[in-house]
N, C-alpha and C positions, 0 to 999 in steps of 0.2 A: 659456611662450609670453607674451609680452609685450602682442601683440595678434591681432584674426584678421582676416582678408583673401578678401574674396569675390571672385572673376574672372569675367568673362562673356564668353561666345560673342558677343554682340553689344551695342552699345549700347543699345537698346531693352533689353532683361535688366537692365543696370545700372540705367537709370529708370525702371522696376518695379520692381526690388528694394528701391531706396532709397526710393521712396514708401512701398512695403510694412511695410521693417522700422524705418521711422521712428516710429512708435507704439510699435516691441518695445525698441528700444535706440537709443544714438548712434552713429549711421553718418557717416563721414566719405568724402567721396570722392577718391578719387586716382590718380593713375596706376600702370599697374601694373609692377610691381618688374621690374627687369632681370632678377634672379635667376630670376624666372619667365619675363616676357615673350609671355603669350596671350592668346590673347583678342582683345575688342576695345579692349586698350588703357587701360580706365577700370576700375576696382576699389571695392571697400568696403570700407574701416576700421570695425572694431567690437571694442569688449571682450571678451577672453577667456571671464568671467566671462557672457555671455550666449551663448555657444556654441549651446547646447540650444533656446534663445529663438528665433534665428536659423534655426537647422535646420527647427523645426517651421512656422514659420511661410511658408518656402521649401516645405517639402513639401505642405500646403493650397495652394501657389498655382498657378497659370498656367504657372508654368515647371517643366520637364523636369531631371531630375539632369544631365546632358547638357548644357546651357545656364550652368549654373556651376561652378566648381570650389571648396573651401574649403581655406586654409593659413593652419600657426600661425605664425607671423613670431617669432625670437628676435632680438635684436642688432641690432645698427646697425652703419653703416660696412662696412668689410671684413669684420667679422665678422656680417654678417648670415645668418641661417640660413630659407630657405623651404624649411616641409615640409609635403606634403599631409594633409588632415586625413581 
């Protein structure tokens, strides 16, 4: 896995989450991958290597498992691989 990739049910989700998990690790935002394409559109970039970081700190909060989805991202380009975590 290269990196991990949070998706949201809505925008509101994405600007919690990223407020959230900005204390746990670096969040990047961006749009979300064709290869997926759900959501509302807006995603979060973050390090593989805080995976567990992430999780827990989503599961303490406000939001529903239901409200995001997590995938490990492989590759770039045509070979990019999105698979759910």
């Amino acid at each position: 896995m290269d990196y991990g990739l949070l998706t949201f049910a809505s925008t509101y989700g994405a600007i919690y989450a990223q407020k959230l998990l900005e204390p746990v690790t670096a969040v990047r935002v961006m749009p979300v991958l064709r290869e997926i394409s759900l959501g509302c559109g807006m995603a979060l970039r973050f390090p593989p290597e805080n995976l567990e970081g992430v999780r827990q700190a989503l599961a303490g909060s406000e939001l529903k498992p239901g409200d995001y989805a997590f995938y490990a991202i492989s590759g770039s380009g045509s070979a990019l691989r999105a698979e759910p975590l």
